[in-house]
DSSP file (Angstrom, degrees, kcal/mol; ACC not computed):
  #  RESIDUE AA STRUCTURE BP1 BP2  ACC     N-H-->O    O-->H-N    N-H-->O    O-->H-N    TCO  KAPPA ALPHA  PHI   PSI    X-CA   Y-CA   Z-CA
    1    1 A X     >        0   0    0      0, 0.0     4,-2.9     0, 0.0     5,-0.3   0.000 360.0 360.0 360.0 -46.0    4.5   -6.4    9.5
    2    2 A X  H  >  +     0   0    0      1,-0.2     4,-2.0     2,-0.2     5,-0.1   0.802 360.0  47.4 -31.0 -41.3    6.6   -4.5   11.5
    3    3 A X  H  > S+     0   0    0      2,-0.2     4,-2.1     1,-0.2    -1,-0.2   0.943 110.7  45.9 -87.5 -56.6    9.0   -3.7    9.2
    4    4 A X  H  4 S+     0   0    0      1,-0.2     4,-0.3     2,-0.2    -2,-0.2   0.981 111.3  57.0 -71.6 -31.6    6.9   -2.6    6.4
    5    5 A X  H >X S+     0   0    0     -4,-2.9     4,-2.1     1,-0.2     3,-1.0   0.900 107.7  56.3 -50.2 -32.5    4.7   -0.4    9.4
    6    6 A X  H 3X S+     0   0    0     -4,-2.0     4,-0.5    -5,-0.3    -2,-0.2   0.904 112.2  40.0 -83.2 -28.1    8.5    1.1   10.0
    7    7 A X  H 3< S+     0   0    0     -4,-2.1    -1,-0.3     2,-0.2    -2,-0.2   0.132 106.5  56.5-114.5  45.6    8.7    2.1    6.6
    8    8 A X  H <4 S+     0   0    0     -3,-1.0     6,-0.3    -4,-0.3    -1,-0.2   0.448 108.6  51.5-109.1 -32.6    5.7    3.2    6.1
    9    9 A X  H  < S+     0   0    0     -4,-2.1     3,-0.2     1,-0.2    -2,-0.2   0.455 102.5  56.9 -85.0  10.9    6.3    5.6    8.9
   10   10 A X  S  < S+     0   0    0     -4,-0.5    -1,-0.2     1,-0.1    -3,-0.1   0.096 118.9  31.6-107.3 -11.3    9.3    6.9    7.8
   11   11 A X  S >  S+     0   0    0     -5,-0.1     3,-2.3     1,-0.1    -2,-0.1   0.088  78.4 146.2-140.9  54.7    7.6    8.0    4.3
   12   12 A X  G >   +     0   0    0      1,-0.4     3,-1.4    -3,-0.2    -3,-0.1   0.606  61.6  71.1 -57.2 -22.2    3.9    8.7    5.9
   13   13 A X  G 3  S+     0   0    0      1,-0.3    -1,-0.4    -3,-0.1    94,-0.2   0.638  96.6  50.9 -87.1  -4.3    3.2   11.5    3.6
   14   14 A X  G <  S+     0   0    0     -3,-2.3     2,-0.3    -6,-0.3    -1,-0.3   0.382 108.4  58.6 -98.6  21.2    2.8    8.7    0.4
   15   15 A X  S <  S-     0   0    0     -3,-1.4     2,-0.4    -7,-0.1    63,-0.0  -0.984  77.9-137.4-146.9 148.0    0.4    6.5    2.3
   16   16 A X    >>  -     0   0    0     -2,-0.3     4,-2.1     1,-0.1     3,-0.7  -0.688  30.5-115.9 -94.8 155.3   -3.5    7.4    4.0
   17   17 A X  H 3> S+     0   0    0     -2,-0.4     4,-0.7    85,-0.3    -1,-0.1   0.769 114.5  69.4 -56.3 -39.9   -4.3    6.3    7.0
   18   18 A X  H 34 S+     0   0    0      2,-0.2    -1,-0.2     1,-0.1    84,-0.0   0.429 104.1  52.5 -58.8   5.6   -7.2    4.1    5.4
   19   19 A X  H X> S+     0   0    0     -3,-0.7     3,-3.4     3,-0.1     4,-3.1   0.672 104.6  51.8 -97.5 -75.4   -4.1    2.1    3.9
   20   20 A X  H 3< S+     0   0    0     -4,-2.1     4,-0.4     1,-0.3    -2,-0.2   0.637 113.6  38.8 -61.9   2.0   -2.5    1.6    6.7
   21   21 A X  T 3< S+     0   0    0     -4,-0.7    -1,-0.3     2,-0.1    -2,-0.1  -0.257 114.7  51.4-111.8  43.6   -5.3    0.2    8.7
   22   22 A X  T <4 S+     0   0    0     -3,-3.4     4,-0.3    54,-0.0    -2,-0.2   0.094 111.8  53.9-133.1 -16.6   -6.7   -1.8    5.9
   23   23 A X  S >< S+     0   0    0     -4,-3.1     3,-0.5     1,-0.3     6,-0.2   0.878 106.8  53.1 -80.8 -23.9   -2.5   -3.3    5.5
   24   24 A X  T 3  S+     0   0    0     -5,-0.5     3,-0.4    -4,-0.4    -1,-0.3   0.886 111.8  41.1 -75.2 -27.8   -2.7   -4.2    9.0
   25   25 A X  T 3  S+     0   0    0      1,-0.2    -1,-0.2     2,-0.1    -2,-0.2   0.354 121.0  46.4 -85.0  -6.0   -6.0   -6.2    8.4
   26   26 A X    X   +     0   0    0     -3,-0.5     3,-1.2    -4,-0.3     4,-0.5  -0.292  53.3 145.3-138.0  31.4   -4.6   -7.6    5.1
   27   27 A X  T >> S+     0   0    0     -3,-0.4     4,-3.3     1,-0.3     3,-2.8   0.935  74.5  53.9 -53.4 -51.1   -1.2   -8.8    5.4
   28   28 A X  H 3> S+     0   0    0      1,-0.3     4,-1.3     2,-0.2    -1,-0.3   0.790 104.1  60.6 -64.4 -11.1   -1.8  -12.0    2.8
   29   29 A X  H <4 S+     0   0    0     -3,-1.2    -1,-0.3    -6,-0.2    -2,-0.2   0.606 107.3  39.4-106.8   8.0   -2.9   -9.5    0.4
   30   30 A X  H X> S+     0   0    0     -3,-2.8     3,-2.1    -4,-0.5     4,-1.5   0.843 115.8  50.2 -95.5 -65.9    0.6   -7.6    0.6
   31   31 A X  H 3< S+     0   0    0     -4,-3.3     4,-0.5     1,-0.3     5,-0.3   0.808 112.4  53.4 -64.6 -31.8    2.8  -11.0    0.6
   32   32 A X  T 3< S+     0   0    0     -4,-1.3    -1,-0.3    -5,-0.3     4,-0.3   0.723 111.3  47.5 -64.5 -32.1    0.4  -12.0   -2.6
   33   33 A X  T <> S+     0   0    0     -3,-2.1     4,-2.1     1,-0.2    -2,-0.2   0.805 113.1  42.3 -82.1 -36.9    1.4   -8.8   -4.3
   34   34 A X  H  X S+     0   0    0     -4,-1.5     4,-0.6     3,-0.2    -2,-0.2   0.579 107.3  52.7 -93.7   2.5    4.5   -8.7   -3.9
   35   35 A X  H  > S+     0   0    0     -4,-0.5     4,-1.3    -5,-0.3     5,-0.2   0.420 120.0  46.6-100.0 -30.1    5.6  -12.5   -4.7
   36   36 A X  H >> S+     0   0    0     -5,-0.3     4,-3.4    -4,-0.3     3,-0.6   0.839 118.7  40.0 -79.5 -66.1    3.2  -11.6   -8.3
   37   37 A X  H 3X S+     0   0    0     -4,-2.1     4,-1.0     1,-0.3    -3,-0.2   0.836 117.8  46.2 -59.4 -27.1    5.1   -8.1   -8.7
   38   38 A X  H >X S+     0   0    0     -4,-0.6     4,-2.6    -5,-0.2     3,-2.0   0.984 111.9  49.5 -66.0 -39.7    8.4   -9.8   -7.7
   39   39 A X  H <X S+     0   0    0     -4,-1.3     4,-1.0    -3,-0.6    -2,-0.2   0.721 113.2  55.6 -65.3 -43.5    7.4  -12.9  -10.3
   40   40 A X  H 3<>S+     0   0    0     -4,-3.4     5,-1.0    -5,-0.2    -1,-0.3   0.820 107.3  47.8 -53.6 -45.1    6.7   -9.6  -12.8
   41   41 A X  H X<5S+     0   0    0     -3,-2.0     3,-7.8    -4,-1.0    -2,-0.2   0.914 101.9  55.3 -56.0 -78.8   10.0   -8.4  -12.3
   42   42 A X  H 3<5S+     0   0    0     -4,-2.6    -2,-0.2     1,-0.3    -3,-0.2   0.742  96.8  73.2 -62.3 -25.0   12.2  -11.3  -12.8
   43   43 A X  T 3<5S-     0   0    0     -4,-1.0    -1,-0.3    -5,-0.2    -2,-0.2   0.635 116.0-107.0 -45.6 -20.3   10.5  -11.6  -16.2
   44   44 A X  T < 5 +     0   0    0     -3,-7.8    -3,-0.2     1,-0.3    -2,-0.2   0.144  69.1 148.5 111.7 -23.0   12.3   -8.6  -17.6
   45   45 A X      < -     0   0    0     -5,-1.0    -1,-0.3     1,-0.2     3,-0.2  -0.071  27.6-171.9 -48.5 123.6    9.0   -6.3  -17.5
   46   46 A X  S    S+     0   0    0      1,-0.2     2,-0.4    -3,-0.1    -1,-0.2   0.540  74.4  30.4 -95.6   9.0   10.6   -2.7  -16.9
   47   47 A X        +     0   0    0     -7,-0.1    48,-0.2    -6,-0.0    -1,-0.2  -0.798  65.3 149.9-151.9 119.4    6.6   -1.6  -16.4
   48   48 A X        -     0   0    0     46,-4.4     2,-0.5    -2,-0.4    48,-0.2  -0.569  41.6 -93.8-136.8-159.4    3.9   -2.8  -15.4
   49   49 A X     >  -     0   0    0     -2,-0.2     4,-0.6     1,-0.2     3,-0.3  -0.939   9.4-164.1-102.8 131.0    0.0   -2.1  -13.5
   50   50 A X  H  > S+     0   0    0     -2,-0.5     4,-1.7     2,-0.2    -1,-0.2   0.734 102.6  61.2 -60.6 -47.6   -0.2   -2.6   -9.7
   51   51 A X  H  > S+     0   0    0      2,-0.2     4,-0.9     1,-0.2    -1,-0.1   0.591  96.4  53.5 -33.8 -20.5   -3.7   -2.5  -11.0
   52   52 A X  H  > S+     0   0    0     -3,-0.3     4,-1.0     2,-0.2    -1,-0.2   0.887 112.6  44.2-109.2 -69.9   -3.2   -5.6  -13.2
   53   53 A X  H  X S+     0   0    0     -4,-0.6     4,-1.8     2,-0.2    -2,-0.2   0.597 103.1  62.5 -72.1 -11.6   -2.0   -7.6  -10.3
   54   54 A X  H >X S+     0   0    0     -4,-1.7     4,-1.0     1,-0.2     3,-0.7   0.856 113.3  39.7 -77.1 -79.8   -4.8   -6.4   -7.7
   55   55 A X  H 3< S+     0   0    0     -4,-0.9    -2,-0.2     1,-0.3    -1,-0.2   0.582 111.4  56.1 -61.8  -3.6   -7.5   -8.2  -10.3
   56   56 A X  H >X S+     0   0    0     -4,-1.0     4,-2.4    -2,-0.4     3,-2.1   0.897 108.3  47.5 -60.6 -57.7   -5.3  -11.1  -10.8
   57   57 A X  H <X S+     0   0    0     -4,-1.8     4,-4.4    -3,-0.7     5,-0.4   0.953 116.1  47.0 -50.1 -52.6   -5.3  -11.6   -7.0
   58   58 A X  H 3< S+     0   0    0     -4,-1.0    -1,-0.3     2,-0.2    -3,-0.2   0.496 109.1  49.2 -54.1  -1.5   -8.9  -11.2   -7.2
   59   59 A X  H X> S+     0   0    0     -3,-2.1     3,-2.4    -5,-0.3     4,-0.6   0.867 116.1  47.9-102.7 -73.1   -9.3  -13.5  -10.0
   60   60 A X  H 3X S+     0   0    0     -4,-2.4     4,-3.3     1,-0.3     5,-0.3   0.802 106.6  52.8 -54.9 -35.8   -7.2  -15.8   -8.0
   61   61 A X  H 3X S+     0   0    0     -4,-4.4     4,-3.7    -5,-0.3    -1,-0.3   0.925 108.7  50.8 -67.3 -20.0   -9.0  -15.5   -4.6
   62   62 A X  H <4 S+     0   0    0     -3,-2.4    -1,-0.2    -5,-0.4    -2,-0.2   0.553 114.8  44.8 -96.3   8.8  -12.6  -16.4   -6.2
   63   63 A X  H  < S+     0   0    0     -4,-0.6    -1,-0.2     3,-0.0    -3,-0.2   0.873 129.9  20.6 -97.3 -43.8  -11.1  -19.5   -7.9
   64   64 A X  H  < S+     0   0    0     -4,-3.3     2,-0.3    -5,-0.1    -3,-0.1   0.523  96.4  84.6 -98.0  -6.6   -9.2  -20.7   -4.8
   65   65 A X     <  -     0   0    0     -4,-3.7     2,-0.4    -5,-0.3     4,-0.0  -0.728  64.1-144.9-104.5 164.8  -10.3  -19.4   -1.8
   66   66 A X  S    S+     0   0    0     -2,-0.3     2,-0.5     2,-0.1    -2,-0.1  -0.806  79.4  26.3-129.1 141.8  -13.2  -21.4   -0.2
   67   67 A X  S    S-     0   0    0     -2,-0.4     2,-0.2    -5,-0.1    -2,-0.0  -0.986 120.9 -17.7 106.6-125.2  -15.7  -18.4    1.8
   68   68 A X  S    S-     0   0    0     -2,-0.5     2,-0.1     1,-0.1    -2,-0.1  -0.726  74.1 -96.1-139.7 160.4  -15.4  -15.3    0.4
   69   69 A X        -     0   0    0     -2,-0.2   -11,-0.1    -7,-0.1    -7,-0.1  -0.249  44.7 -88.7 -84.7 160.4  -13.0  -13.5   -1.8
   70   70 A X        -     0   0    0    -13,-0.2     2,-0.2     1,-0.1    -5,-0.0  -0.184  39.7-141.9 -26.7-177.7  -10.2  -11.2   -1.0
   71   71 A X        +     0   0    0     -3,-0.1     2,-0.5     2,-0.0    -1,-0.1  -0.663  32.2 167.1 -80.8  90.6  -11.7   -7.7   -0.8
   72   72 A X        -     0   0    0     -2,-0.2   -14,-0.0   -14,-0.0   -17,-0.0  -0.897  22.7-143.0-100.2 116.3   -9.0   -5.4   -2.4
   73   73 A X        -     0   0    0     -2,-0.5     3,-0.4     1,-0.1     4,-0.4  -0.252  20.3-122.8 -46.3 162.1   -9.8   -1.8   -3.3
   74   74 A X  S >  S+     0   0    0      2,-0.2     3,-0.5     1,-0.1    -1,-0.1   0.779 108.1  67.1 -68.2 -48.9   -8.7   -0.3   -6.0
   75   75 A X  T 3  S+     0   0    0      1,-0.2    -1,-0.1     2,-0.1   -56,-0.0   0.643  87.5  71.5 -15.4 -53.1   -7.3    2.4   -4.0
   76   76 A X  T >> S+     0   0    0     -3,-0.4     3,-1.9     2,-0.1     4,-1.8   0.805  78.5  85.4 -63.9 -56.0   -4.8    0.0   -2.5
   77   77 A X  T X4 S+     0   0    0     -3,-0.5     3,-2.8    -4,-0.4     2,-2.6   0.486  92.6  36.0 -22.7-127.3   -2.9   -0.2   -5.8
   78   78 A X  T 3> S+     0   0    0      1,-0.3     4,-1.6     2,-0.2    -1,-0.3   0.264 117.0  52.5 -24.5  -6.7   -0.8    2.4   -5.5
   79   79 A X  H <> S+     0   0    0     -2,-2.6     4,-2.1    -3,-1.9    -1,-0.3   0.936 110.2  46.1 -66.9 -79.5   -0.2    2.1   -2.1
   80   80 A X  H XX S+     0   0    0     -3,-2.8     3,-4.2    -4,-1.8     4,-1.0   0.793 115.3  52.3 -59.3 -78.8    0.8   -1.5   -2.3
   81   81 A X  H >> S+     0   0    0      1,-0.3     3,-1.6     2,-0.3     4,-1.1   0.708 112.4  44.6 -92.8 -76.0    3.2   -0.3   -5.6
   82   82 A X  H 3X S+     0   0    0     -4,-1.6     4,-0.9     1,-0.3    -1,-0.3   0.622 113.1  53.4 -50.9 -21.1    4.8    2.5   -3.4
   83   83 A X  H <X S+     0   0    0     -3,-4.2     4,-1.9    -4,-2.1    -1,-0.3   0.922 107.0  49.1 -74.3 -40.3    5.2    0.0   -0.6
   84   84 A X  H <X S+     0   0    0     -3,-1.6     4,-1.9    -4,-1.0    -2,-0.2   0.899 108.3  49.8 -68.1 -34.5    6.9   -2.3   -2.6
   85   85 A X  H  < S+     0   0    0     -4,-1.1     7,-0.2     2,-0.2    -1,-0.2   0.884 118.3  48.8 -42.3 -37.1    9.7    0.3   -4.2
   86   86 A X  H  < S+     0   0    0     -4,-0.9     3,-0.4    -5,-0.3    -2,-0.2   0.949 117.5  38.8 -72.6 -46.8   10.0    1.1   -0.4
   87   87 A X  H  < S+     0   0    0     -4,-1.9    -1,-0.2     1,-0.3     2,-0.2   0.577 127.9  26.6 -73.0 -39.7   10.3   -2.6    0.4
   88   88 A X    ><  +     0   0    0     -4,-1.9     3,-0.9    -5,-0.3    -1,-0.3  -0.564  67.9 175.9-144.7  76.5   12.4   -4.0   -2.4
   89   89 A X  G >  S+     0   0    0     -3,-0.4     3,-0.8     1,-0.3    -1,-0.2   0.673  78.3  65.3 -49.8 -35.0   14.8   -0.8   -3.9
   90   90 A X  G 3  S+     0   0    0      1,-0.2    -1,-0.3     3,-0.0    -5,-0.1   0.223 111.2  33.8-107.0  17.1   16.7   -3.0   -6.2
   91   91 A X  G <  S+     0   0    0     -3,-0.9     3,-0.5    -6,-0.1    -1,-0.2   0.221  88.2 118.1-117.6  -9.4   13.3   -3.7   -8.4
   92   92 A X    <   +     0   0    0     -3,-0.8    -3,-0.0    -4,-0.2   -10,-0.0  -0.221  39.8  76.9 -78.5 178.9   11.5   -0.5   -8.1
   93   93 A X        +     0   0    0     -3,-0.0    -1,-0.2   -46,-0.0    -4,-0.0   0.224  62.5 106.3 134.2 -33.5   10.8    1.4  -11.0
   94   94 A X        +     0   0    0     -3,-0.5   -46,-4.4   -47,-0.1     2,-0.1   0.604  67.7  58.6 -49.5 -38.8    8.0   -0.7  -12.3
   95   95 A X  S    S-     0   0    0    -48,-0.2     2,-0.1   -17,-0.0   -46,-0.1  -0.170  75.8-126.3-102.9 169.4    4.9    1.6  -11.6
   96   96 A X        -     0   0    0    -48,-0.2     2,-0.2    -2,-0.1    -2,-0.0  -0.522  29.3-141.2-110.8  71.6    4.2    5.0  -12.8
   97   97 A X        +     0   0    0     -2,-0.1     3,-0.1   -19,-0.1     2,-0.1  -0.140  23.7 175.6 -40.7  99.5    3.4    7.4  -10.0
   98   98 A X        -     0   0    0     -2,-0.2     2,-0.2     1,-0.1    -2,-0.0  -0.345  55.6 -80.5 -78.3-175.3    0.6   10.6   -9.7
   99   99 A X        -     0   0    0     -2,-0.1     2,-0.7     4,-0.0     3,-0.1  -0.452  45.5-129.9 -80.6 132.6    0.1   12.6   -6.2
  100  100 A X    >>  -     0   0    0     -2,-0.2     3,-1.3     1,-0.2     4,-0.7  -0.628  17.1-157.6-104.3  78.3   -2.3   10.3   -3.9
  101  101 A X  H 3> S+     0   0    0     -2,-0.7     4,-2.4     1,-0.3    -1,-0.2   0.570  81.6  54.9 -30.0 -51.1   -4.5   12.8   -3.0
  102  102 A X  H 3> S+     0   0    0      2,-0.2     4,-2.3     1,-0.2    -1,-0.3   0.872 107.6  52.3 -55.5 -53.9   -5.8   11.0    0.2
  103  103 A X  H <> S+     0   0    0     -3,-1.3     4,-2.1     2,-0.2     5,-0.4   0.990 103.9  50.8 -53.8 -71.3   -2.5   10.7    1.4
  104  104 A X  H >X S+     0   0    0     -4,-0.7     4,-1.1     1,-0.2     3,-0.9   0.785 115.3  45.6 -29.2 -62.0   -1.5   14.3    1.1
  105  105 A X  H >X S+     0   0    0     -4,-2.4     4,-2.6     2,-0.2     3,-1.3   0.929 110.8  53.0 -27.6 -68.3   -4.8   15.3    3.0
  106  106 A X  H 3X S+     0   0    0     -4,-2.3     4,-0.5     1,-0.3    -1,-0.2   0.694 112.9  40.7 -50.4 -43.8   -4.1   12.8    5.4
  107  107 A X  H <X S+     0   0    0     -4,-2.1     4,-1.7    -3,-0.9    -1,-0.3   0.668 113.8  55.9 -82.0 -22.6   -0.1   14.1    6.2
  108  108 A X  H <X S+     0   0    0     -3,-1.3     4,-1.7    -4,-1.1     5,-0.3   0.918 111.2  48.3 -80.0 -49.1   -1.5   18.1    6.0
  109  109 A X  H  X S+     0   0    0     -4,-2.6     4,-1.6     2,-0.2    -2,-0.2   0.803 111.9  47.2 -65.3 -32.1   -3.9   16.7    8.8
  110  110 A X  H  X S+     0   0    0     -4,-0.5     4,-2.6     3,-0.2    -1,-0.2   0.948 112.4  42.1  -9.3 -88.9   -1.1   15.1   10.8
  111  111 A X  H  X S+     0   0    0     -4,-1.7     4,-1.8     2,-0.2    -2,-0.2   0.596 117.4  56.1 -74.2 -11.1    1.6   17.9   11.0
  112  112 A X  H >< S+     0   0    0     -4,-1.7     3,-0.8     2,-0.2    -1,-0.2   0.984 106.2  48.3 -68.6 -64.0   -1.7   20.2   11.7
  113  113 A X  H >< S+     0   0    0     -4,-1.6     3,-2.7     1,-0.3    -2,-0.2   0.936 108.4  55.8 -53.2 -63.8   -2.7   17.9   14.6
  114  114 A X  H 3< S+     0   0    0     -4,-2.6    -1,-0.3     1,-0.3    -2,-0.2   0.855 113.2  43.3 -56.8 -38.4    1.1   18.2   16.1
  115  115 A X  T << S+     0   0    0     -4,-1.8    -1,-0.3    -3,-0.8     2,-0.3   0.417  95.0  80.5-100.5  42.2    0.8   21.7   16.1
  116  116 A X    <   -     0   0    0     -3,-2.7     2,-0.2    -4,-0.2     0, 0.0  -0.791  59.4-171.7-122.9 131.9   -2.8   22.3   17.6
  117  117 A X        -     0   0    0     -2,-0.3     2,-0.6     1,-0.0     3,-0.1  -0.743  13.2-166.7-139.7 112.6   -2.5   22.0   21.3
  118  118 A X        -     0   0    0     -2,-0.2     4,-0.2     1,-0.2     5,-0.1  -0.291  41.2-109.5 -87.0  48.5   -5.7   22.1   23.0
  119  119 A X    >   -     0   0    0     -2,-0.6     3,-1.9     1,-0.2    -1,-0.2   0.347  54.6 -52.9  85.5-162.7   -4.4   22.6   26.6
  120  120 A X  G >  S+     0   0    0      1,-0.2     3,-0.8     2,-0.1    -1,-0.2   0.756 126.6  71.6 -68.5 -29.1   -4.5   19.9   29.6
  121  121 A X  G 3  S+     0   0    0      1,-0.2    -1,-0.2     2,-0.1    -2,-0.1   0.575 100.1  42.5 -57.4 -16.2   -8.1   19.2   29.2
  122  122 A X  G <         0   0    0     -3,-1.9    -1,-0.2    -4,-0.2    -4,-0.1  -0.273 360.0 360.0-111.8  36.2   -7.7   17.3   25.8
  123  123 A X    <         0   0    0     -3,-0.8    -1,-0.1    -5,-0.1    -2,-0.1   0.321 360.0 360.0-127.5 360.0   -4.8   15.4   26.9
């Protein structure tokens, strides 16, 4: 988890903050995405859904997991697709990327906060 938190902070502006506290809480549902998208890969697909593999994993959690099933957003797709280009360079390529709105907000709100300094009292 470290490692994907380090490069996730080193390219903060493509990921919200509701990602990254939902990845920390959801590790199996990253190593499950990315063992399908690698599995995708090595088939020869040059394109595929992140979408398509979030409802497979959900397909797969309500058959196999005994409780309750995974709870993946939808959201998380692209997230999880940009983590894995980040993650695995010699496969990316897969997805087709828009602007992640949430994210953008999320990094304008950031670099805002570093430069807002509300003296010794907020400290």
């Amino acid at each position: 988890m470290e490692q994907l938190l380090k490069l996730i902070n080193e390219n903060r502006d493509q990921f919200s903050n509701e990602f990254v506290e939902w990845l920390q809480k959801n590790e199996h549902v990253w190593n499950a995405f990315a063992y399908e998208a690698t599995a995708i890969n090595r088939r020869g697909f040059k394109k595929y859904s992140a979408r398509t593999i979030i409802h497979v994993l959900r397909h797969h959690s309500a058959i196999y997991e005994h409780g309750t099933q995974w709870k993946i957003s939808d959201h998380s797709s692209p997230y999880l697709a940009r983590l894995f280009d980040l993650q695995y360079p010699e496969m990316s390529g897969m997805w087709s990327f828009k602007p992640c709105k949430t994210a953008i907000i999320d990094s304008k709100l950031r670099n805002l906060g570093d430069d807002l300094d509300f003296g010794e009292e907020f400290k």
